[in-house]
PDB file with SEQRES, HELIX, SHEET and CRYST1 records, atoms N, CA, C and O in Angstrom:
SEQRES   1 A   84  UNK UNK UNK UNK UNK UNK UNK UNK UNK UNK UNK UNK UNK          
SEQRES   2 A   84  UNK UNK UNK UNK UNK UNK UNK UNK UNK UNK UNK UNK UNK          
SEQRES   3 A   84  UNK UNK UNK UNK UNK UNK UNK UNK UNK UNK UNK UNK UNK          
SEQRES   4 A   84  UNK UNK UNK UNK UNK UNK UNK UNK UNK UNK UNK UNK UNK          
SEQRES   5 A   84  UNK UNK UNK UNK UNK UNK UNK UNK UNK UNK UNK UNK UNK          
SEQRES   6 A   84  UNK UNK UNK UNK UNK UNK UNK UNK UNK UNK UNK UNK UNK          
SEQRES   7 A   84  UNK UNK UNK UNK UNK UNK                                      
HELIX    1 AA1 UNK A   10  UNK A   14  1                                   5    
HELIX    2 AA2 UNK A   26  UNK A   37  1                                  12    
HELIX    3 AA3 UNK A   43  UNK A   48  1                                   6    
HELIX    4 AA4 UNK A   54  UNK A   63  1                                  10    
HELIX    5 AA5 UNK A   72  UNK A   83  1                                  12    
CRYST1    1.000    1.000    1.000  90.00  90.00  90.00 P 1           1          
ATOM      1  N   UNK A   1      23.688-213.168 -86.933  1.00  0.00           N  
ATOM      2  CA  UNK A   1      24.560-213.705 -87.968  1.00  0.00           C  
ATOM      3  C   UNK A   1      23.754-213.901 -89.257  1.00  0.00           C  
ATOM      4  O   UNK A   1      22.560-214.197 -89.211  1.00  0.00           O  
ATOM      5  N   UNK A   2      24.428-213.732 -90.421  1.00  0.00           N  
ATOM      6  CA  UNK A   2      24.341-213.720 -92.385  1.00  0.00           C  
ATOM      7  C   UNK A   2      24.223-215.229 -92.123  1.00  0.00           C  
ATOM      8  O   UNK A   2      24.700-215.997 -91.287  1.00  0.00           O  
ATOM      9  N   UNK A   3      23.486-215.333 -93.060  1.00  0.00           N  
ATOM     10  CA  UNK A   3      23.323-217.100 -93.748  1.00  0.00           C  
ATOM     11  C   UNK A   3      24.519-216.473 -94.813  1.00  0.00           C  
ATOM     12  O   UNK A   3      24.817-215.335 -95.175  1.00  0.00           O  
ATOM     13  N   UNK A   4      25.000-217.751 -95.092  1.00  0.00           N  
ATOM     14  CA  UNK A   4      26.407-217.768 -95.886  1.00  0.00           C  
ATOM     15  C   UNK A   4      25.466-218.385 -97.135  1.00  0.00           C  
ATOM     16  O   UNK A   4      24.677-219.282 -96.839  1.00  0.00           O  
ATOM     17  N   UNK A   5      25.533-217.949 -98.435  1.00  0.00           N  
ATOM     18  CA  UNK A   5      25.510-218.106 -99.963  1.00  0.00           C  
ATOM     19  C   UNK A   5      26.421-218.679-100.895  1.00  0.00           C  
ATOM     20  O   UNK A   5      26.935-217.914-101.711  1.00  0.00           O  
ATOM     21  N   UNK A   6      26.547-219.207-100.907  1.00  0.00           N  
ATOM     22  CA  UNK A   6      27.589-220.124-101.258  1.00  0.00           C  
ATOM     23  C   UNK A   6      27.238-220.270-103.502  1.00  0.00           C  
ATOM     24  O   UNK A   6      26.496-221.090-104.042  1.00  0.00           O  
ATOM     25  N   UNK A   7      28.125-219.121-104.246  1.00  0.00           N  
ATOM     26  CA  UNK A   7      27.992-219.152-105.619  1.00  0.00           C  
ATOM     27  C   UNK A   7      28.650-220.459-106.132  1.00  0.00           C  
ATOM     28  O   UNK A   7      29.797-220.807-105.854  1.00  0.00           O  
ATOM     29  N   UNK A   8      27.626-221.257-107.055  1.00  0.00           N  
ATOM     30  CA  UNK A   8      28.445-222.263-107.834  1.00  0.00           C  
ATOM     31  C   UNK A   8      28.227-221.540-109.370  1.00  0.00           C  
ATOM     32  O   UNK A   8      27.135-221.048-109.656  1.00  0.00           O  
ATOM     33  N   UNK A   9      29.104-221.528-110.104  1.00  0.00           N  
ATOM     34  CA  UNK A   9      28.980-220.985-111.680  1.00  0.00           C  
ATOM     35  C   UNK A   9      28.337-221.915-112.202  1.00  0.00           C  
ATOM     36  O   UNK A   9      28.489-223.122-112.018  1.00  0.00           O  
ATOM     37  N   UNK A  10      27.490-221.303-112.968  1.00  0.00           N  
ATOM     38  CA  UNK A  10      26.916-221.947-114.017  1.00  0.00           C  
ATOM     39  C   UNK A  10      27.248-223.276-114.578  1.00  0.00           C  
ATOM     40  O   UNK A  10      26.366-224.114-114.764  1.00  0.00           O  
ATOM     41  N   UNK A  11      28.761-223.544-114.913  1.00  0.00           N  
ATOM     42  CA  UNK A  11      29.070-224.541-115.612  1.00  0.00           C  
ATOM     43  C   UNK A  11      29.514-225.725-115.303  1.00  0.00           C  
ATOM     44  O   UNK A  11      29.914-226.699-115.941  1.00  0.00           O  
ATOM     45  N   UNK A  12      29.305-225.337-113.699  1.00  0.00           N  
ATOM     46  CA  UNK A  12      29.614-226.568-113.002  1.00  0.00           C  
ATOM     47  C   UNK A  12      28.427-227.377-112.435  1.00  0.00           C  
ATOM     48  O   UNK A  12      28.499-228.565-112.118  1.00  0.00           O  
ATOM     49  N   UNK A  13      27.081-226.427-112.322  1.00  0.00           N  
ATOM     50  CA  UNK A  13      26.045-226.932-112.700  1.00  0.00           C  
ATOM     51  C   UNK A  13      25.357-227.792-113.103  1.00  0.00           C  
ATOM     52  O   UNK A  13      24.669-228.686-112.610  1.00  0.00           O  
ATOM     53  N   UNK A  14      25.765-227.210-114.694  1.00  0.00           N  
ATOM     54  CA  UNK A  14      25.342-228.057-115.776  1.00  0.00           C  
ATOM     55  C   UNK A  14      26.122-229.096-115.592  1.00  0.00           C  
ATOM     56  O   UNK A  14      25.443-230.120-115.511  1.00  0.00           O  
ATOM     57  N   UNK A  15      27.362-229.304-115.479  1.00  0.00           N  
ATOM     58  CA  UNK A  15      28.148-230.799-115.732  1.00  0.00           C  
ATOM     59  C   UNK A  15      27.647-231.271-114.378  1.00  0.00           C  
ATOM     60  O   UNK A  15      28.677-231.851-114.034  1.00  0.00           O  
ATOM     61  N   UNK A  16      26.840-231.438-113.394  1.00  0.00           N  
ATOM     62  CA  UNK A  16      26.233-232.012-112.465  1.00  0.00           C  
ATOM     63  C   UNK A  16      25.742-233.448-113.123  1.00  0.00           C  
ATOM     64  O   UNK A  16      25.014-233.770-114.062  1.00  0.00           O  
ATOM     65  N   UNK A  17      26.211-233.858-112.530  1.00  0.00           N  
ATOM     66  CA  UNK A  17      25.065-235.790-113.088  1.00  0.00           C  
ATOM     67  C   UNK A  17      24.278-236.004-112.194  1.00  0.00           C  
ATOM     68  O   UNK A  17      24.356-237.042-111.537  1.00  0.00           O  
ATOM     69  N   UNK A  18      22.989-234.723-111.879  1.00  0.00           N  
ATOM     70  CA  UNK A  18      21.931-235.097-111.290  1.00  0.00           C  
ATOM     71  C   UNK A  18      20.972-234.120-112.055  1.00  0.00           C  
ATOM     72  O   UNK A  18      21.539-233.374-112.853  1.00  0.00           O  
ATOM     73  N   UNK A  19      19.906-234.027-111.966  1.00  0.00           N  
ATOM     74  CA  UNK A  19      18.885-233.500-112.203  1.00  0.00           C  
ATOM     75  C   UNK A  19      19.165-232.043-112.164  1.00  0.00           C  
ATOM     76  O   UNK A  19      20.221-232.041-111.532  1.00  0.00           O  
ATOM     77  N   UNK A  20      18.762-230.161-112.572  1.00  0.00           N  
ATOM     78  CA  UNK A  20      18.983-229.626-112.219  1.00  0.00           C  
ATOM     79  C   UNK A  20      18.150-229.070-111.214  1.00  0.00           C  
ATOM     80  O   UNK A  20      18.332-228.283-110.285  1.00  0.00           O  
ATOM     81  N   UNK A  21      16.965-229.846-111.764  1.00  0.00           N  
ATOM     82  CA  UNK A  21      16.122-229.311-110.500  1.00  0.00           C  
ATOM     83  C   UNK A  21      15.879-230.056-109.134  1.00  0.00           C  
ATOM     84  O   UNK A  21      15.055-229.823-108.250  1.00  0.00           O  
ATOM     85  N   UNK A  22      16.891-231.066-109.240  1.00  0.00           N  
ATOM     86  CA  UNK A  22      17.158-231.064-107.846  1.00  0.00           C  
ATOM     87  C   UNK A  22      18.309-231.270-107.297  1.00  0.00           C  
ATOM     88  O   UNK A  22      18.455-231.992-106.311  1.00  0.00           O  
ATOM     89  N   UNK A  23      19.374-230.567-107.967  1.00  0.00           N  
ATOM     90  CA  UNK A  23      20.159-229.847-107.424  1.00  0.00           C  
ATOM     91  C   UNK A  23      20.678-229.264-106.624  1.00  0.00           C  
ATOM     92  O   UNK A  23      21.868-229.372-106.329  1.00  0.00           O  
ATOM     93  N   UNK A  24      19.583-228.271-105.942  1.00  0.00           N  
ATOM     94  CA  UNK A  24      20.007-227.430-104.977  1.00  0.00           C  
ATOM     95  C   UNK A  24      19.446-228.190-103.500  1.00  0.00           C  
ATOM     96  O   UNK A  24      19.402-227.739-102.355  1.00  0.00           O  
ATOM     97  N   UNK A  25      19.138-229.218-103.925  1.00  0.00           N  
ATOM     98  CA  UNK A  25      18.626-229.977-102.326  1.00  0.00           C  
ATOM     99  C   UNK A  25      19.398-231.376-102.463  1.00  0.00           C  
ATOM    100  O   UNK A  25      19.410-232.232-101.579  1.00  0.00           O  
ATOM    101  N   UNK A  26      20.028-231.477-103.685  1.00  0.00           N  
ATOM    102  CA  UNK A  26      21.193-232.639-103.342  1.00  0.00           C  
ATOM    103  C   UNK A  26      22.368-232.199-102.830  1.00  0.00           C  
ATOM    104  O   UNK A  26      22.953-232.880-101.987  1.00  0.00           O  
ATOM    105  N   UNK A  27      22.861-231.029-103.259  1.00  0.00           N  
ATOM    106  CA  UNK A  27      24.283-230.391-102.970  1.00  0.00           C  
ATOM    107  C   UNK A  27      24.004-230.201-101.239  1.00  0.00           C  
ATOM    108  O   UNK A  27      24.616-230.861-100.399  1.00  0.00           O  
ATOM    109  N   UNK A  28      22.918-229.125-100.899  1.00  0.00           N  
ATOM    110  CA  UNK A  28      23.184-229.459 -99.645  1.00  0.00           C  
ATOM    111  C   UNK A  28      22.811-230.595 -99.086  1.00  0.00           C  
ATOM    112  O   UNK A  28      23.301-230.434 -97.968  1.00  0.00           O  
ATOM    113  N   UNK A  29      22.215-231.792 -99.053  1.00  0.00           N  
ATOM    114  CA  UNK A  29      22.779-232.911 -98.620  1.00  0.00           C  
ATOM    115  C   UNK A  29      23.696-233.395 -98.683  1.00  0.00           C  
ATOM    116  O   UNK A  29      24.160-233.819 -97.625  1.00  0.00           O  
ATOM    117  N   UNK A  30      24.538-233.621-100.065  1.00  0.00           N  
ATOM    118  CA  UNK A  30      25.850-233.373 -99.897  1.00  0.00           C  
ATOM    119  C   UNK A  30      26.768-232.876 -98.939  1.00  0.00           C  
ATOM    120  O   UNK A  30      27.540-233.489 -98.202  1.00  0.00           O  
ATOM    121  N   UNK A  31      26.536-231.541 -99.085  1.00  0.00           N  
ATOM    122  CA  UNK A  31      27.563-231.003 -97.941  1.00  0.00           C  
ATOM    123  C   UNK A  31      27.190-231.208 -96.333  1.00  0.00           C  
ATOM    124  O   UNK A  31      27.987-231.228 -95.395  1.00  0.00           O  
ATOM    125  N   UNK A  32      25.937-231.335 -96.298  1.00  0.00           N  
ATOM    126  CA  UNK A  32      25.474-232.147 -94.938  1.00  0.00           C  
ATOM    127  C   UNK A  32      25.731-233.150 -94.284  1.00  0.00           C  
ATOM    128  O   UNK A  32      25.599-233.220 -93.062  1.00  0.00           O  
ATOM    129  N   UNK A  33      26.238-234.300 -95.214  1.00  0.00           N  
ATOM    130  CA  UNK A  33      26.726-235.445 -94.866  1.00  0.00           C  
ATOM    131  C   UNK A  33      28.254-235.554 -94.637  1.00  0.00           C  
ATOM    132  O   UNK A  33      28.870-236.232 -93.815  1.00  0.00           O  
ATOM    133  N   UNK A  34      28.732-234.631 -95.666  1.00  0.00           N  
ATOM    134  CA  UNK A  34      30.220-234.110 -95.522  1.00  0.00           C  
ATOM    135  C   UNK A  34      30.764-233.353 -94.257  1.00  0.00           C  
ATOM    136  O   UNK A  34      31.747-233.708 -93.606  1.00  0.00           O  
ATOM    137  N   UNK A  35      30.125-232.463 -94.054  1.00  0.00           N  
ATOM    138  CA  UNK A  35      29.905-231.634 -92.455  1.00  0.00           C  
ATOM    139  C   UNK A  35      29.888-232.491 -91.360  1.00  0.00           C  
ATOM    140  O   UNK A  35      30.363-232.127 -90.284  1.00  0.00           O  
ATOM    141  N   UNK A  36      29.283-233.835 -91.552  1.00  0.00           N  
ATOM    142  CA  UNK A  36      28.925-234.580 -90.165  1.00  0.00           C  
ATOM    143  C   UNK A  36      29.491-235.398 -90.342  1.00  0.00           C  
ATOM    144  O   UNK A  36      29.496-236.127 -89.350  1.00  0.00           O  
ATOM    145  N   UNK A  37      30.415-236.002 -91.638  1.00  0.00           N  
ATOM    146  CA  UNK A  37      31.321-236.907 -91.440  1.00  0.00           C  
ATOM    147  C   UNK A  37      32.632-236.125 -91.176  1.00  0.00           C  
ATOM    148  O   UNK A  37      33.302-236.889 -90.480  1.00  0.00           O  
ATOM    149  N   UNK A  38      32.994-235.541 -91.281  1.00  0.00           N  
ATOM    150  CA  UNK A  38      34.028-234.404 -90.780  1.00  0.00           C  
ATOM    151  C   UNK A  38      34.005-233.737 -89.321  1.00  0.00           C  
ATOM    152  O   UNK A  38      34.889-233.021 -88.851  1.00  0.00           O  
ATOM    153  N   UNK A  39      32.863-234.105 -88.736  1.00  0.00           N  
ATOM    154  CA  UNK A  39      32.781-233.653 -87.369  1.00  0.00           C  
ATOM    155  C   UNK A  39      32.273-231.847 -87.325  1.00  0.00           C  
ATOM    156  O   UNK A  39      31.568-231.832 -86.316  1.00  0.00           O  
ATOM    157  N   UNK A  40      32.276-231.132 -87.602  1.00  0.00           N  
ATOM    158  CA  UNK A  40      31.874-230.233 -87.817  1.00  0.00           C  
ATOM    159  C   UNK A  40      30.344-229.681 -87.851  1.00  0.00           C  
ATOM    160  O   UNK A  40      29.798-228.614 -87.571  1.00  0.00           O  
ATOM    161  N   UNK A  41      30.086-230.475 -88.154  1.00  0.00           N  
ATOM    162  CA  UNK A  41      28.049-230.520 -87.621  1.00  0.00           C  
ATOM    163  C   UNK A  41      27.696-231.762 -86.774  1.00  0.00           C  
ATOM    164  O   UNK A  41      28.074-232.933 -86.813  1.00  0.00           O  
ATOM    165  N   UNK A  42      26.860-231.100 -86.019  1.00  0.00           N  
ATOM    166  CA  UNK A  42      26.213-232.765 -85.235  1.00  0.00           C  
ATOM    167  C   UNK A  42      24.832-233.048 -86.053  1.00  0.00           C  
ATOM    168  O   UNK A  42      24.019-232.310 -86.610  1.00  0.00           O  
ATOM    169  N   UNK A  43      24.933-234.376 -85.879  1.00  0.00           N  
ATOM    170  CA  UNK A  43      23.746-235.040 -86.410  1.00  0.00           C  
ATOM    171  C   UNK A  43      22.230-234.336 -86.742  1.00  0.00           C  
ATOM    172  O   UNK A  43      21.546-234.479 -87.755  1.00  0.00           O  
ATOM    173  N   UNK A  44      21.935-233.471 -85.447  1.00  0.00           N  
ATOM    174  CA  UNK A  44      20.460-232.793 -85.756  1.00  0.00           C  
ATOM    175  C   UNK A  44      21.227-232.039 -86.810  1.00  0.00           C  
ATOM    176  O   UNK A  44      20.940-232.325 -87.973  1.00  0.00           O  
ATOM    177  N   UNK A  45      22.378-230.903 -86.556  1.00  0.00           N  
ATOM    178  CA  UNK A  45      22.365-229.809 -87.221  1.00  0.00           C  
ATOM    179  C   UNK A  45      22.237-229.805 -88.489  1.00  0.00           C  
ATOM    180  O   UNK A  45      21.685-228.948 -89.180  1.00  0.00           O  
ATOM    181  N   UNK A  46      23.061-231.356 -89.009  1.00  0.00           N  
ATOM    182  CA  UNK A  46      23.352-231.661 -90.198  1.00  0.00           C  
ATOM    183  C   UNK A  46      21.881-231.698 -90.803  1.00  0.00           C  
ATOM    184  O   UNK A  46      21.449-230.938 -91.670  1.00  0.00           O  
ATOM    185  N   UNK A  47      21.231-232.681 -90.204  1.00  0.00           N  
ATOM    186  CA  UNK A  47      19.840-233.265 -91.042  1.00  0.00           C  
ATOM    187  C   UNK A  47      19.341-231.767 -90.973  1.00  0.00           C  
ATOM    188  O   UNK A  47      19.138-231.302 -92.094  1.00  0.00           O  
ATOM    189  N   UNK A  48      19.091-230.890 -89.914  1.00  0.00           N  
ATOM    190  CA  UNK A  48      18.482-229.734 -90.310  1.00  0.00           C  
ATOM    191  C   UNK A  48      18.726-228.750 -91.825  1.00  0.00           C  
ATOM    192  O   UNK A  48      17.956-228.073 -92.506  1.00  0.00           O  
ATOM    193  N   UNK A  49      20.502-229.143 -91.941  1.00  0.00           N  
ATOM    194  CA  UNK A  49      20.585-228.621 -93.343  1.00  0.00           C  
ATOM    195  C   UNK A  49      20.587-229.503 -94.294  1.00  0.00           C  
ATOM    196  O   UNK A  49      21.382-229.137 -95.159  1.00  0.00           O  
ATOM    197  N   UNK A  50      19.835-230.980 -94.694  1.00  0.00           N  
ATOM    198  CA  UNK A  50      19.857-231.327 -95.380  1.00  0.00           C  
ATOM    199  C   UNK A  50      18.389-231.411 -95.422  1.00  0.00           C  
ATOM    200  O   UNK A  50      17.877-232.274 -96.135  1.00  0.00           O  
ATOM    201  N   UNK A  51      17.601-230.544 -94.682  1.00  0.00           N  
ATOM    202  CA  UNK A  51      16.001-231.328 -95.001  1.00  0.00           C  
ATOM    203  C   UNK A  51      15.498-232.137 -94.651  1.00  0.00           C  
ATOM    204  O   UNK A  51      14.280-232.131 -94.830  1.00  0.00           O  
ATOM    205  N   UNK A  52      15.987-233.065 -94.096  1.00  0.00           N  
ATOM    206  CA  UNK A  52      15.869-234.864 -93.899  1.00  0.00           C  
ATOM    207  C   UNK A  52      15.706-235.077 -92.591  1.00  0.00           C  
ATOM    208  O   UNK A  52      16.456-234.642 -91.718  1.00  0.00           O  
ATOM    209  N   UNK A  53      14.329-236.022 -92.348  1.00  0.00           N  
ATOM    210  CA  UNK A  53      13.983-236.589 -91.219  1.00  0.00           C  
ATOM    211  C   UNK A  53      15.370-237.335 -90.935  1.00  0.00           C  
ATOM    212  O   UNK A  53      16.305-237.782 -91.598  1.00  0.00           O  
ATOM    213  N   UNK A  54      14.868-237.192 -89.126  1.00  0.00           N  
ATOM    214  CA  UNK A  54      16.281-238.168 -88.453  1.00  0.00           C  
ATOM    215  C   UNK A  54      16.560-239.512 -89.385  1.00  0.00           C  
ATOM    216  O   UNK A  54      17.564-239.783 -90.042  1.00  0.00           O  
ATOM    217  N   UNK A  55      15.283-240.290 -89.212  1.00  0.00           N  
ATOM    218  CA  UNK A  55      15.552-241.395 -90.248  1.00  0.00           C  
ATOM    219  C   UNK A  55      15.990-241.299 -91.727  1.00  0.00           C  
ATOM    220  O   UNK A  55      16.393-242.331 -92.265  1.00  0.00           O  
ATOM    221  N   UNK A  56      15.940-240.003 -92.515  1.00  0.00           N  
ATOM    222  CA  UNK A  56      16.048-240.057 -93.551  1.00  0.00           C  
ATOM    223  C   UNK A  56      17.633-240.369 -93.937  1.00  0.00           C  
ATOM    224  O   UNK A  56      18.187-241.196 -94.661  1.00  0.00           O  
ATOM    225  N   UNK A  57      18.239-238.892 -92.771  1.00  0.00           N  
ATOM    226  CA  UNK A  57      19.625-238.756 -92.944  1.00  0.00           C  
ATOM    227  C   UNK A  57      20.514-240.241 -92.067  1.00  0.00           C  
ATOM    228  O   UNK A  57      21.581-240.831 -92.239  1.00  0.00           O  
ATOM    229  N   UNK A  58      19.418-240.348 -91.159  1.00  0.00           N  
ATOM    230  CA  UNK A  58      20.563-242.083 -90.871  1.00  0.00           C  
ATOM    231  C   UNK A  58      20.591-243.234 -92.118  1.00  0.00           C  
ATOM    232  O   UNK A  58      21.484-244.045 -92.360  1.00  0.00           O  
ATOM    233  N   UNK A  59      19.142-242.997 -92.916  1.00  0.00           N  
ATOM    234  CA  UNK A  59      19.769-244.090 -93.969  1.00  0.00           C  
ATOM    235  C   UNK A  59      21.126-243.609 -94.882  1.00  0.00           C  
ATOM    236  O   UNK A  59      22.110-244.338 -94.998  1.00  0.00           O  
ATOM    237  N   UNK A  60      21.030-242.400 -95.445  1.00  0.00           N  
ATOM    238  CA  UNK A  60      21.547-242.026 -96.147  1.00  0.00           C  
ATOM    239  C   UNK A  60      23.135-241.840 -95.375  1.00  0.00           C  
ATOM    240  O   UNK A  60      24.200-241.858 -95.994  1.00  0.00           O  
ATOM    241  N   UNK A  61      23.043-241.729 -94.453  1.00  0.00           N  
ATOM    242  CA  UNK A  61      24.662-241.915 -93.498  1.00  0.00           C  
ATOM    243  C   UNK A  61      25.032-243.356 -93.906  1.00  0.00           C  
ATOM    244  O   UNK A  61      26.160-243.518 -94.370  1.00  0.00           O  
ATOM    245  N   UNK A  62      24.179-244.465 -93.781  1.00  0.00           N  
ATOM    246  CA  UNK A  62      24.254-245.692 -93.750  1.00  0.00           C  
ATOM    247  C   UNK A  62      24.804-246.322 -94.986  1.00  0.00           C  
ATOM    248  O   UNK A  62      25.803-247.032 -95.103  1.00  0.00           O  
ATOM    249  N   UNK A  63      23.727-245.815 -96.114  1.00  0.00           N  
ATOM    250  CA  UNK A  63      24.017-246.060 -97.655  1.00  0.00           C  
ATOM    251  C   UNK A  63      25.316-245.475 -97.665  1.00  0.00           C  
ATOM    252  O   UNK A  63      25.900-246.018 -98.604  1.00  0.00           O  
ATOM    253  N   UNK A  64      26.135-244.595 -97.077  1.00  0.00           N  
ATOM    254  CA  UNK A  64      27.472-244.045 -97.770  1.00  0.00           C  
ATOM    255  C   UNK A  64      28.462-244.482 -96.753  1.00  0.00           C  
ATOM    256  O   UNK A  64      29.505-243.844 -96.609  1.00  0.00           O  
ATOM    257  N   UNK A  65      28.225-245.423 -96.114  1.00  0.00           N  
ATOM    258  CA  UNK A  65      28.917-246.171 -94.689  1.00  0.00           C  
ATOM    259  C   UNK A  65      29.844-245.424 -94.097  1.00  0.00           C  
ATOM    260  O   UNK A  65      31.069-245.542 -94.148  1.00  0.00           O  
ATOM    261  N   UNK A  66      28.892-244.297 -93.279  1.00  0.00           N  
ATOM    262  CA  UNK A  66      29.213-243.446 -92.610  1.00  0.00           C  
ATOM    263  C   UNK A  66      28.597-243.487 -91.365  1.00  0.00           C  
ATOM    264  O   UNK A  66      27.408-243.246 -91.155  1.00  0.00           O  
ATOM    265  N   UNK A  67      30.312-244.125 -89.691  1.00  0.00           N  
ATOM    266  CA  UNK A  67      29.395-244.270 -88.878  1.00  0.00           C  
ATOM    267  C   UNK A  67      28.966-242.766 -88.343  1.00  0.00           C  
ATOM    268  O   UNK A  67      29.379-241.626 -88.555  1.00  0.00           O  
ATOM    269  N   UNK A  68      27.607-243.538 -87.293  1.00  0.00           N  
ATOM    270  CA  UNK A  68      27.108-242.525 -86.734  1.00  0.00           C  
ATOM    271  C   UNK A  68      28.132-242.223 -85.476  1.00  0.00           C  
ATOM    272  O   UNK A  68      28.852-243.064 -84.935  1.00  0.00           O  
ATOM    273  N   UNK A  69      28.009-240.582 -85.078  1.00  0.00           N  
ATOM    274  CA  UNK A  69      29.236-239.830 -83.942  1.00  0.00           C  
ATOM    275  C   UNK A  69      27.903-240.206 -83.237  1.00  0.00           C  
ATOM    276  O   UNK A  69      26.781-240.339 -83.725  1.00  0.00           O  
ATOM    277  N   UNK A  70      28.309-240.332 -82.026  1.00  0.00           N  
ATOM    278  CA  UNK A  70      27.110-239.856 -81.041  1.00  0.00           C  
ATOM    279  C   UNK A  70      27.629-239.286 -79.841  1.00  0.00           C  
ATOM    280  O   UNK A  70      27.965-239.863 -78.807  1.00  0.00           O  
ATOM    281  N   UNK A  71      27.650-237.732 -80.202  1.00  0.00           N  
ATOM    282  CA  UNK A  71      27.939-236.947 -78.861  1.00  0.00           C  
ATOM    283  C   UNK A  71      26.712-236.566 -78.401  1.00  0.00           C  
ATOM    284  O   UNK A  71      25.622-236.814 -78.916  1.00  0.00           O  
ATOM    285  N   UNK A  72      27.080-235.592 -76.824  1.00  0.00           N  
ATOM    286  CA  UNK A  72      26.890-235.169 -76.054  1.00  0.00           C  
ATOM    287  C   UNK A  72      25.328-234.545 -76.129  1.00  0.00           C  
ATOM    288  O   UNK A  72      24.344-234.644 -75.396  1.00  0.00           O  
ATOM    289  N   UNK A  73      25.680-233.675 -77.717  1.00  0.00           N  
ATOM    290  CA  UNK A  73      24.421-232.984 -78.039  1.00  0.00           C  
ATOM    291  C   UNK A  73      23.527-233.646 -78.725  1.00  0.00           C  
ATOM    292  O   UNK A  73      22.418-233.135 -78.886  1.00  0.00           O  
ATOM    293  N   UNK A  74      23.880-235.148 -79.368  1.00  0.00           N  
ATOM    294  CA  UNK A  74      22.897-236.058 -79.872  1.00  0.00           C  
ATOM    295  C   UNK A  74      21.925-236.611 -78.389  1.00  0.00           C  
ATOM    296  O   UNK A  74      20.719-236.839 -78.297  1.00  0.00           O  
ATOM    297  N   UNK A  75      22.776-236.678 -77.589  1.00  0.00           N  
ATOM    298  CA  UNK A  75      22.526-237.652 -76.531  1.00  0.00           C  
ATOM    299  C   UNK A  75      21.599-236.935 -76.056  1.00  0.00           C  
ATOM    300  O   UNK A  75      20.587-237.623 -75.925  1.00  0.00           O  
ATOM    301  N   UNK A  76      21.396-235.499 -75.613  1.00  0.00           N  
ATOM    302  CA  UNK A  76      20.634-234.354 -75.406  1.00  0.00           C  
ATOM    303  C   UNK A  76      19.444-234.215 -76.021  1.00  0.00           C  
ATOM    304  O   UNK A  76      18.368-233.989 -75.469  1.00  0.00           O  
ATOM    305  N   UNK A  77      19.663-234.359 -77.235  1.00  0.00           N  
ATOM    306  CA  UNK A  77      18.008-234.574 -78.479  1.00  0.00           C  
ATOM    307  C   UNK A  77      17.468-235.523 -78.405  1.00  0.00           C  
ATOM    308  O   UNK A  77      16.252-235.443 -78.578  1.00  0.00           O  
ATOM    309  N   UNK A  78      17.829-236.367 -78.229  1.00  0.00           N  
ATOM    310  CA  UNK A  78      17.237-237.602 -78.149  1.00  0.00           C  
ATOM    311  C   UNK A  78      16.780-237.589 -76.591  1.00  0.00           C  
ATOM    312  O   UNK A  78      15.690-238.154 -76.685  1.00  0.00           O  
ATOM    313  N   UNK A  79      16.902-237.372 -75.604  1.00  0.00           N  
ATOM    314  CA  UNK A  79      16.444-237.315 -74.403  1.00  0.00           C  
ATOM    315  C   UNK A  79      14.890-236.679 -74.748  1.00  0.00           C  
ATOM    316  O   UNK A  79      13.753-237.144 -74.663  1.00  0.00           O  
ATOM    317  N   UNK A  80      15.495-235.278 -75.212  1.00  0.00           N  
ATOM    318  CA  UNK A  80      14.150-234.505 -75.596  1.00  0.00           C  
ATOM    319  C   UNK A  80      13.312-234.863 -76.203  1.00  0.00           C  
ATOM    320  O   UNK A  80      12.119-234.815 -75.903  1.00  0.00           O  
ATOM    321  N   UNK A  81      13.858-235.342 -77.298  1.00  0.00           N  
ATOM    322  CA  UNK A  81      12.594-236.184 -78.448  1.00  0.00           C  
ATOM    323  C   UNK A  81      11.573-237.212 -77.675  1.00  0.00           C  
ATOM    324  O   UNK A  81      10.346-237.243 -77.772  1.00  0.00           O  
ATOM    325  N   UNK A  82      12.664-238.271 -76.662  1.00  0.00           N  
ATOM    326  CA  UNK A  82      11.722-238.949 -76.211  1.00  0.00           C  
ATOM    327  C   UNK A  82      10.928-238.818 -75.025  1.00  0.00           C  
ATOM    328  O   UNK A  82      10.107-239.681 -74.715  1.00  0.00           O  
ATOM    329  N   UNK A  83      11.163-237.601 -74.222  1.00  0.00           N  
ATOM    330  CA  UNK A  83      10.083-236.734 -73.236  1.00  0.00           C  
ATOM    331  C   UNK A  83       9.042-236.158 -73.995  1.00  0.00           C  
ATOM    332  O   UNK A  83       8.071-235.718 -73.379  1.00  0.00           O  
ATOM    333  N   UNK A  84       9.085-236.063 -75.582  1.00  0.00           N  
ATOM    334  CA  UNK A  84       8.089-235.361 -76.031  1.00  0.00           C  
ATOM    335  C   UNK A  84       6.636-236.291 -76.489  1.00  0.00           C  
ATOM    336  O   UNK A  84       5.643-235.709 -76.926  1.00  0.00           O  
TER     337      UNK A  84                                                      
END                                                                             
């Protein structure tokens, strides 16, 4: 499978009220947090596309008072994590 590319125009960009250069690692956190509050990503998958240590993305779940899901496949990583 294609990694999906996702075009934003130029001008929506610029009217961003963040930085542009960091931009492209806020949006996908953005949509990372959006994904996993929507159910659609689980927790690792999400933080995997946002960059962000487990702890990073639980604060940032937290700061936007978003509870945590805890399925099946969290329950699974975390087993692993802590055999490791």
């Amino acid at each position: 499978m294609q990694d999906i590319v996702i075009e934003i125009p130029k001008e929506i960009i610029l009217s961003l009220k963040i930085p542009i250069e960091k931009a492209k690692e806020q949006l996908k956190e953005e949509l990372a947090i959006h994904l996993y509050k929507e159910g659609f990503l689980s927790f690792g998958k999400a933080r995997a596309l946002a960059s962000l240590s487990k702890w990073k993305f639980a604060q940032r779940l937290g700061a936007k008072k978003i509870a945590r899901h805890y399925t099946h496949e969290d329950f699974e990583e975390n087993l692993i994590f802590a055999n490791e």
